[in-house]
N, C-alpha and C positions, 0 to 999 in steps of 0.2 A: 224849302224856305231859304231865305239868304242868308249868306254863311257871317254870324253876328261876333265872332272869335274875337275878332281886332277892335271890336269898339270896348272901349273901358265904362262909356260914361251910360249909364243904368237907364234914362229916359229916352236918351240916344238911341241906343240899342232896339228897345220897346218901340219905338217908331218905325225903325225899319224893317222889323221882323211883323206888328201891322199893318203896314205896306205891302209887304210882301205878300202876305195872305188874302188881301183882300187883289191883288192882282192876278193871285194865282186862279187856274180855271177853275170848275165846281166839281165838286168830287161827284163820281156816278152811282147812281143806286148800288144798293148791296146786292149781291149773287146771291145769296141764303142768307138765314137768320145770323143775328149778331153770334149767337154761342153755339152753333152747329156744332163748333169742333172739340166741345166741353168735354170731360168723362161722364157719361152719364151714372148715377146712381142708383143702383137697384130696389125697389122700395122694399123694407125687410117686412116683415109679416106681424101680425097683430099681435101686440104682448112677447116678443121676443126683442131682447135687448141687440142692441148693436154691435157690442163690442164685450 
């Protein structure tokens, strides 16, 4: 995205940074699922608490 550091004025800014985006190429499909790299959660067993 364009570097918006130096503009002060708030609309300003907003404008160039949705210029920018809308210029930039399209982002490519995902490799894997969004949360592949989550922790996954062990499910605990029926009627035992968790903690």
């Amino acid at each position: 995205m364009a570097d918006t550091s130096a503009i002060t004025d708030k609309l300003e800014r907003k404008k160039v940074k949705r210029a920018a985006r809308k210029a930039a190429p399209p982002k490519g499909s995902r490799a894997g699922a969004r949360g592949e790299n989550k922790a996954k959660v062990k499910k605990a067993a029926r009627g035992k608490s968790k903690r």
